[in-house]
C-alpha positions in Angstrom: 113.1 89.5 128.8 113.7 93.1 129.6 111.4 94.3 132.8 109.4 97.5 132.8 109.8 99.7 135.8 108.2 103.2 136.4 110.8 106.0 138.4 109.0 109.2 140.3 112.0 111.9 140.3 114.3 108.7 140.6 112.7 106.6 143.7 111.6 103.0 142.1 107.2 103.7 142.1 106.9 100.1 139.8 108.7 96.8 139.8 106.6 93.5 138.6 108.7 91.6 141.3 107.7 93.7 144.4 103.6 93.0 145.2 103.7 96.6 147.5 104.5 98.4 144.5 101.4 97.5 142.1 100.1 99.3 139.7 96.4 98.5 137.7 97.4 100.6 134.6 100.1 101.6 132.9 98.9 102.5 129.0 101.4 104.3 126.3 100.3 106.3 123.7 103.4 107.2 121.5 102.2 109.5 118.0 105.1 110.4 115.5 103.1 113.3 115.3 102.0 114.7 118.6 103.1 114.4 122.3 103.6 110.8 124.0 101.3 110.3 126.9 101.2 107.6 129.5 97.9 106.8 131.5 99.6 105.5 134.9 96.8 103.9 137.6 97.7 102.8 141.4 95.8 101.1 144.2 94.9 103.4 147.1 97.4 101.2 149.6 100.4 102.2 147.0 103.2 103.6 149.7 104.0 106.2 147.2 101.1 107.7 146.2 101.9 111.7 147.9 105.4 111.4 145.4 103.5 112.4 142.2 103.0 116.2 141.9 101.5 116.9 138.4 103.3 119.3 136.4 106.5 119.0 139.2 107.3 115.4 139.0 109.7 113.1 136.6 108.1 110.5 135.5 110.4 107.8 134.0 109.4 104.4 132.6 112.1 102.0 131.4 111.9 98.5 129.8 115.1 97.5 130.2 118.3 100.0 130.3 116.3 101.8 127.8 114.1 105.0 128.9 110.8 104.9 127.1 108.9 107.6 128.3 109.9 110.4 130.4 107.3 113.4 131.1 105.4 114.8 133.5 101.3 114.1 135.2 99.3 116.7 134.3 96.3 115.7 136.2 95.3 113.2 139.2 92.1 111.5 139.9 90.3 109.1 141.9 88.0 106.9 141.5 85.0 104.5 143.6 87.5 102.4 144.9 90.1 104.8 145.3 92.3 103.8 143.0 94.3 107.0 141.8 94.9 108.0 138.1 97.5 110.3 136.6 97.5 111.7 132.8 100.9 112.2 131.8 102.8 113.6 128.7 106.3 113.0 127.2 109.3 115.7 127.9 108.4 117.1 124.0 105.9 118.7 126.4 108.1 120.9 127.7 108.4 123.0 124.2 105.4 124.2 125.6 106.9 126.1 128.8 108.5 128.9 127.0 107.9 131.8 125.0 109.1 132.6 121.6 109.3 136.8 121.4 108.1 138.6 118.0 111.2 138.2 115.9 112.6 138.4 112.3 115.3 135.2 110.7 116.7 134.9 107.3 119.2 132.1 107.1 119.1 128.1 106.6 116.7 125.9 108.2 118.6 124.7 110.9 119.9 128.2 111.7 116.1 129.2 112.9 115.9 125.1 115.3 119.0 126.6 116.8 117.5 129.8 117.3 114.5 128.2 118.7 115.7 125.6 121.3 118.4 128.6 122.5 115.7 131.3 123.7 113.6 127.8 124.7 116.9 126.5 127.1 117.3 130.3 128.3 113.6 130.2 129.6 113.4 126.8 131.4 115.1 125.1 133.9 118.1 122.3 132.9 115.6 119.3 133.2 113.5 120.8 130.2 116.4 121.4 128.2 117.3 120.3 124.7 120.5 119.7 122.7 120.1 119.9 118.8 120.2 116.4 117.2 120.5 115.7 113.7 118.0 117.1 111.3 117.4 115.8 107.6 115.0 118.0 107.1 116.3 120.6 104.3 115.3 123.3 102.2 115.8 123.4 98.4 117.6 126.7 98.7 118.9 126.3 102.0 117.5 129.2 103.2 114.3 131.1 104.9 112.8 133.7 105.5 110.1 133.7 108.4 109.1 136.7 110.9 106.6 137.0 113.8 105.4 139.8 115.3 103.4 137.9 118.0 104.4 135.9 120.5 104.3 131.9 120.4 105.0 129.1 122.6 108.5 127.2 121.4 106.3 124.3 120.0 103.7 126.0 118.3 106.5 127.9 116.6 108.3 125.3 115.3 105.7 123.3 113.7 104.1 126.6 111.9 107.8 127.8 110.5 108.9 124.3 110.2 107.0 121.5 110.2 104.2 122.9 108.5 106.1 124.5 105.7 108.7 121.5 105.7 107.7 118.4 106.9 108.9 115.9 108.7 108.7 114.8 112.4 110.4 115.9 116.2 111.7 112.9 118.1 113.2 113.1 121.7 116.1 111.2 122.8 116.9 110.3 126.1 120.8 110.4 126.6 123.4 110.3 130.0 123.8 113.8 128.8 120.6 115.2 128.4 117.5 115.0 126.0 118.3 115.5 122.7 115.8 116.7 120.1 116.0 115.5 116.1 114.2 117.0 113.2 113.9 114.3 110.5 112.8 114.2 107.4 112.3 110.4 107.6 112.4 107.9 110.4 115.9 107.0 110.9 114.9 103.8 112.8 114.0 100.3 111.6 112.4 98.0 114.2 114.4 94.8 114.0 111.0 93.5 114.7 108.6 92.0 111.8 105.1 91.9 111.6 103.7 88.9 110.2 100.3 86.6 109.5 100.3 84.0 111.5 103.0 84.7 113.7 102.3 87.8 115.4 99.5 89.6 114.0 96.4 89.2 116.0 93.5 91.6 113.9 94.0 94.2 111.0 91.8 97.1 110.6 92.4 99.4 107.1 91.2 102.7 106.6 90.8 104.9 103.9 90.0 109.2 104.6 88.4 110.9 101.6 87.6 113.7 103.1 90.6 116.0 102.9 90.6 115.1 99.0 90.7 117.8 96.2 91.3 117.9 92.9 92.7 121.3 92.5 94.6 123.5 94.2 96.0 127.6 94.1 99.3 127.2 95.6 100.7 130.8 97.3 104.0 131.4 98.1 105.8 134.4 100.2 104.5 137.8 100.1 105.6 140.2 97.6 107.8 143.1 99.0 107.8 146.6 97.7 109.6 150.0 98.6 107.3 152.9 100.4 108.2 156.6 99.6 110.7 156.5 102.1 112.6 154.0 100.3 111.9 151.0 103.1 111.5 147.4 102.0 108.0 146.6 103.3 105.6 143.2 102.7 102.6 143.7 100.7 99.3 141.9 101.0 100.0 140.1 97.4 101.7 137.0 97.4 103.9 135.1 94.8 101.4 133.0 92.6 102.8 130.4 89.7 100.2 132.0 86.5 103.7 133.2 84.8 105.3 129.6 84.6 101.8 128.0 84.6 100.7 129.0 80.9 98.4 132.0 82.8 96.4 129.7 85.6 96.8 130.5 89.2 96.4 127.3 90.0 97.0 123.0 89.5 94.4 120.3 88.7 94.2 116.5 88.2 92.1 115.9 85.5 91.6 112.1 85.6 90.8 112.4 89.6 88.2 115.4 88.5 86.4 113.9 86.7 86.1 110.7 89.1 84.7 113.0 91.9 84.4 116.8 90.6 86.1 119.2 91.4 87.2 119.8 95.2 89.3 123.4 95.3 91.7 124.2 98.3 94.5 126.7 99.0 97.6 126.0 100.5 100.7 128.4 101.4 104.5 128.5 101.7 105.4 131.6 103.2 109.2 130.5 102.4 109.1 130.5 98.8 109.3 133.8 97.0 110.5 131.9 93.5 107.4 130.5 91.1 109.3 128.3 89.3 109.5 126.6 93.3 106.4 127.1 94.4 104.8 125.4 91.0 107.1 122.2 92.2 106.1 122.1 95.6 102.7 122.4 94.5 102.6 119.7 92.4 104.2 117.3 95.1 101.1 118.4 97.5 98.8 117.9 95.1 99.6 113.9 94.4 99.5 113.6 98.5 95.9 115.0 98.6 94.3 113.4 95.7 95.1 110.2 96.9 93.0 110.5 100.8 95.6 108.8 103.4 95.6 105.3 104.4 96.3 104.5 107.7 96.8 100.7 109.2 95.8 99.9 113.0 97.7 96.2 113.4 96.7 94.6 116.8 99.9 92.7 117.3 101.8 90.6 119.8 105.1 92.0 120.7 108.0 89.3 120.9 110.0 91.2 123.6 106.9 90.9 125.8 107.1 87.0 125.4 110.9 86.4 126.5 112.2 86.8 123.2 115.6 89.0 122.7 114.4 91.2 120.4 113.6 94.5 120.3 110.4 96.2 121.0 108.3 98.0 117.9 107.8 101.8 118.3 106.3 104.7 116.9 108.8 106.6 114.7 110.5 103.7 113.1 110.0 101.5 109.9 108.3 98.5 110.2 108.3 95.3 108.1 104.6 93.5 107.5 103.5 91.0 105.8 99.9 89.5 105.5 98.9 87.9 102.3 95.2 87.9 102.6 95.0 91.7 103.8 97.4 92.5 100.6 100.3 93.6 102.7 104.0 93.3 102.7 105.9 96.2 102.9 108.5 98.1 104.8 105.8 101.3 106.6 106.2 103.8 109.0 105.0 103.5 112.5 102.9 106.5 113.4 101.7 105.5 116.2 101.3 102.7 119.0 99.3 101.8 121.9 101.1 99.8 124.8 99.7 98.4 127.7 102.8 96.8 129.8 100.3 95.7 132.4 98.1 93.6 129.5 100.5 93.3 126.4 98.0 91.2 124.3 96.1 94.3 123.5 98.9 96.6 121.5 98.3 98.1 118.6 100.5 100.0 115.7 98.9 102.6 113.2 100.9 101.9 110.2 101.0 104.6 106.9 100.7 103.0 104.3 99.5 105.0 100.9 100.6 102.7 98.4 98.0 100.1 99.8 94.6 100.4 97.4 91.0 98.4 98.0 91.5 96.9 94.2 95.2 95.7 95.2 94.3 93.2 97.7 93.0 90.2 95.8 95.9 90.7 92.8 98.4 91.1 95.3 97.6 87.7 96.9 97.2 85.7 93.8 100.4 87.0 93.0 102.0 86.1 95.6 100.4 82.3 95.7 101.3 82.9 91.9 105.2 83.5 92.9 105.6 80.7 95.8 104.0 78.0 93.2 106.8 79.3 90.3 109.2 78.8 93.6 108.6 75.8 94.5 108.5 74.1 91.0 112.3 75.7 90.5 113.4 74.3 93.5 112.6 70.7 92.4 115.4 71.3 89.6 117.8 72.4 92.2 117.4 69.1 93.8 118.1 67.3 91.2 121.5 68.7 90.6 122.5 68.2 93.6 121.4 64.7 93.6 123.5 64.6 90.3 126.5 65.9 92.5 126.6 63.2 94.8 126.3 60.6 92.5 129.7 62.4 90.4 131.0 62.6 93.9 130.2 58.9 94.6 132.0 57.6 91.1 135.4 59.8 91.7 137.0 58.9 95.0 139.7 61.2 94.6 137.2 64.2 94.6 134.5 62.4 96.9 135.1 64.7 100.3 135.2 67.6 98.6 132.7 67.0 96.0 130.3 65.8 99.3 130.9 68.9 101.4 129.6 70.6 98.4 126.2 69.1 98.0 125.3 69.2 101.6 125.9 72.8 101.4 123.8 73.4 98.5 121.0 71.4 100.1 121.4 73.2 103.2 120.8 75.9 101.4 117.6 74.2 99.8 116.1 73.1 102.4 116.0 77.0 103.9 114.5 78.0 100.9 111.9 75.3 101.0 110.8 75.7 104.4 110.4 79.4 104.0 107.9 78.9 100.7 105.9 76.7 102.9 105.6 78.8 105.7 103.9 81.4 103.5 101.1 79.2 102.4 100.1 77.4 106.0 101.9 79.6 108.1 103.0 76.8 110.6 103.9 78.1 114.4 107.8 78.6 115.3 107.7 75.1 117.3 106.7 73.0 114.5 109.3 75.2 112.0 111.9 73.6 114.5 110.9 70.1 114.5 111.4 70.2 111.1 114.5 71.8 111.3 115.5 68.9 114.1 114.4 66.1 111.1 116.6 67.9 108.7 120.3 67.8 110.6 119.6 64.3 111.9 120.3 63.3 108.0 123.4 62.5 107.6 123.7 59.9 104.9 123.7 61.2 101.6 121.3 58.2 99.9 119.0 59.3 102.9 118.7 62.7 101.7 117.9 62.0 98.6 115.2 59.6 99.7 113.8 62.3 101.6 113.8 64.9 98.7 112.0 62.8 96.1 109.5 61.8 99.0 109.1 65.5 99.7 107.7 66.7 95.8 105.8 63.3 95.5 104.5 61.5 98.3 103.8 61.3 102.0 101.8 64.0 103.8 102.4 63.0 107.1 105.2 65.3 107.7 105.8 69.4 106.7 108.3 68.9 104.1 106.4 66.3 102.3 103.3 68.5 101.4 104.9 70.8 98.7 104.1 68.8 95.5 100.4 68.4 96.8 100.3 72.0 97.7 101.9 73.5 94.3 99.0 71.1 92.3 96.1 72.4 94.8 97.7 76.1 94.0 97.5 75.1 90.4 93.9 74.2 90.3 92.1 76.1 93.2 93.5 79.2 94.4 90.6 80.6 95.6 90.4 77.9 97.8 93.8 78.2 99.2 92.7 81.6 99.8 90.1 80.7 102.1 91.9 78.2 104.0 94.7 81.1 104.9 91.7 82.8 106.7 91.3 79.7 108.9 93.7 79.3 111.8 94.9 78.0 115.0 96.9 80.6 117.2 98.9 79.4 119.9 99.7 82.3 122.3 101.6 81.3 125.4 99.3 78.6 126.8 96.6 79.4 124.8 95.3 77.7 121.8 92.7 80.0 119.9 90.7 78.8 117.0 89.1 80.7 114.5 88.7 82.1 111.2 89.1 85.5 110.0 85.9 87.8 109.6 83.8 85.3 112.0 83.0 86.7 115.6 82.7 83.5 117.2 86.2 81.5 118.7 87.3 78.8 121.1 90.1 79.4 123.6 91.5 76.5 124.8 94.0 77.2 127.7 95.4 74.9 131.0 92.3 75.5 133.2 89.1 76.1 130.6 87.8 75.8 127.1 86.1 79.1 126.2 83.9 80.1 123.6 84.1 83.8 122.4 81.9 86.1 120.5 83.2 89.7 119.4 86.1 88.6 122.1 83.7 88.2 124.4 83.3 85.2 126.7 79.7 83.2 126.6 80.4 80.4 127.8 82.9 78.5 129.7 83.6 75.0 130.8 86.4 74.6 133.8 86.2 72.6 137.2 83.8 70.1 136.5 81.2 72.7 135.4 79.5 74.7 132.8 78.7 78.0 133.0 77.0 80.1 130.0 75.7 83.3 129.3 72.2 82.2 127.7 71.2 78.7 127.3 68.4 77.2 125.1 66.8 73.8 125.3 65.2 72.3 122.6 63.5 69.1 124.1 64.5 68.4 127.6 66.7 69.0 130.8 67.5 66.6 133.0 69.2 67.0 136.5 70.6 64.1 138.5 72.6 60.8 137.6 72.1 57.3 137.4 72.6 56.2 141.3 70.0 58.7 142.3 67.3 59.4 139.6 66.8 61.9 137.1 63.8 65.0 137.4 63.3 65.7 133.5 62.2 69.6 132.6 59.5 69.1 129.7 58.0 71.3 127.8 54.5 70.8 126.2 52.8 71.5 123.1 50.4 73.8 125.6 53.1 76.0 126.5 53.2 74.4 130.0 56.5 73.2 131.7 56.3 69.5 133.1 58.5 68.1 136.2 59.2 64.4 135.6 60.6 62.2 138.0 63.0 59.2 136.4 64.2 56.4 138.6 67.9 55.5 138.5 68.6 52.7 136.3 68.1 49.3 137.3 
């Protein structure tokens, strides 16, 4: 498990293992889109409280070798206790330090980044500098034409002559040599990471934005240069439009969407494109992004790397693999964003895009799936059977029999994957019982034993995992809305918790190694733990009665009056 550790201009401020240097907070907020920030809290008795100089001091935090923040505090606080709070934001930051002058660039794409970063890295001092990474990002003609008369911060100006115009997304590296800024097109990142139901997905939230909708839009391209009386090129107020390769109209509609909800007009520009053939291309991409609103995921999920597992840690600005059934997901998405808290990792969350995922999808995409696993499972009965058939050939021809053997086991080992992966989408069992299954499959070893097994498996005997797949694929047959609602019905096991629930009802029991709990909306009501009781609000029908049987009993009645009676009840004879 890799540890988490904060620097302040290189002297260790947080280590897990070393009690003087606690923290209370430590929060990440990684966009794809904006600036990183990090919410960092100590206790007033923290040695090292006078090191942290906002807008002076490195802040680095690593998990591991690996550097997963590095910025600066840009404000301090306290608060009744003392306890001291610093806002910080990621190195990308630092774009904002310098000045871009008024200037005028025709060339390609990364020809103006270069320009950019060079009068940045002039400006600043060496620990705000950037090297040029790799940048996917391109330009259909592989070249611009942007100028500014005005002066701009370094960031501002990239994202209105590049982002803005181009797409795509700035992500810092942290390197032995230096930070190193990229300009991609696409993530180039896949987390190695999955997200799954049932394993470690703890709450899903969906949402859909109408509001930046339209249904028709006047695209604008460069402006239109003409020659004075002096014979100078000079820009004109009139900009390229697309009504000569557009049969006459200025501008692009969806007629189906229209008519769904009316007509919703906007205007966009590209300042780069002085062609209309391009600009009536581009235009049409734009328009299929904003008549279909954006769809954002937030997935509340448990990280593995936070559990002990070797695995790698999910970020923003990579791709992510999810899959949830019931919610209609199961996809490969981009991470825009994510929420960690290294002090409290139950409570991360990853906003996923994801615009292919539609309200009307969800309940087709399930049944299809059930649909697919039961068409699974019934092929994989015919597998078995040949390679039953093997082993008997193998069994009659003795010259043949070792090799004929090794064979078969590998095509049931091969099986026997298959199989347990179908069943884990329909009950989605926890990694510990996946292994004991596992454990049952190697101790096999003769081959009549096997094949016992395997005919059990389709037709009998629910007692164990691999035995419930012919009962399953007939109760997919016949019911599948009912197999539907028993996927919403779980039992979590996280750590040495066991939580019960079911998905869409507030109320949950927590069982863990020192109380059962019962939740509503995650919070706790009631508890019971050393010998005791304790609840929130309590109501009592008929009677309460404090004592035992050694001592007597005083019984709390109420009466039909509306008084309250005190009964005393002699101990048991």
């Amino acid at each position: 498990m890799s540890i988490f550790r904060i620097f302040v201009d290189g002297q260790l401020f947080y280590h897990p293992q070393l009690s003087q240097l606690a923290i209370t907070e430590a929060k990440l907020s990684e966009d794809a889109e904006n600036i990183d920030s990090l919410t960092l809290s100590a206790p007033f008795n923290h040695p090292y409280l006078d090191s942290i100089h906002p807008m002076a001091s490195t802040i680095v935090c690593k998990k591991g070798d690996a550097t997963v923040f590095e910025g600066r505090a840009l404000n301090d606080g306290s608060d009744f206790y003392n306890t001291h709070t610093w806002t910080c934001e990621s190195a990308l930051a630092y774009l904002k330090d310098s000045q871009q002058p008024p200037f005028s660039y025709k060339g390609t794409l990364k020809g103006l980044l270069e320009y950019f970063l060079s009068v940045h890295n002039k400006a600043v001092e060496e620990k705000k500098r950037f090297k040029l990474g790799n940048i996917t990002v391109t330009d259909n003609n592989d070249y611009i034409s942007y100028s500014n008369s005005e002066y701009s911060c370094t960031l501002d100006a990239i994202k209105s002559k590049l982002i803005n115009t181009h797409g795509g997304y700035l992500m810092v590296r942290y390197t032995d040599t230096g930070k190193v800024l990229d300009y991609l097109a696409e993530f180039n990142e896949r987390a190695i990471q999955s997200v799954e139901y049932g394993k470690n997905l703890l709450d899903v939230k969906i949402s859909r934005d109408h509001t930046e909708r339209i249904t028709a839009l006047i695209p604008l391209g460069a402006k239109k240069k003409t020659t004075d009386e002096e014979g100078n090129e000079v820009e004109s107020d009139e900009r390229v439009d697309i009504t000569s390769v557009n049969d006459g109209l200025n501008y692009i509609f969806d007629e189906t969407v229209a008519k769904e909800i009316g007509w919703i007009w906007a205007t966009e520009a590209w300042d780069d494109v002085t062609l209309p053939g391009n600009l009536l291309r581009k235009a049409k991409a734009r328009l299929a992004e904003l008549i279909a609103g954006i769809t954002s995921m937030e997935l509340t999920i448990v990280d593995e790397s936070d559990t002990g597992a070797n695995i790698g840690s999910i970020h923003a600005r990579q791709f992510v693999n999810c899959l949830s059934p019931p919610h209609g997901i199961d996809g490969r998405y981009a991470c825009m964003s994510k929420t960690v808290d290294y002090l409290n990792p139950s409570g991360n969350t990853i906003t996923i895009g994801a615009s292919g995922i539609k309200l009307t999808s969800i309940s087709a995409k399930q049944n299809e799936n059930i649909t697919e696993l039961t068409d699974d499972l019934i092929g994989k009965t015919a597998e078995i059977q040949g390679a039953i058939a093997k082993a008997n050939a193998a069994e009659a021809t003795a010259k043949d029999a070792k090799e004929a053997t090794d064979t078969v086991i590998d095509d049931i080992t091969a099986l026997q994957e298959s199989v347990r992966e179908c069943y884990s989408e329909i009950s989605k069992t926890s990694e510990e019982i996946r292994l004991t299954v596992r454990e049952e499959y190697i101790s096999r070893s003769e081959m009549a034993t096997i094949q016992q097994d395997f005919q059990s498996t389709i037709t009998q005997n629910s007692s164990e995992i691999r035995m419930d797949f012919s009962a399953i694929t007939d109760e997919l047959k016949d019911n599948i809305a009912t197999n539907q609602e028993l996927l919403e019905e779980y039992i979590r096991f996280k750590g040495a918790l066991i939580e019960l629930g079911k998905v869409g009802n507030a109320f949950t029991a927590e069982l863990s190694n020192n109380e059962l709990a019962f939740k509503e909306n995650g919070q706790k009501i009631a508890y019971i733990s050393n010998n005791s009781l304790v609840i929130t609000n309590a109501e009592i029908r008929n009677k309460l009665s404090l004592g035992n049987e050694t001592r007597g009993w005083f019984d709390f009645i109420p009466r039909n009056n509306g008084n309250l009676s005190i009964k005393w009840r002699g101990p048991a004879s």
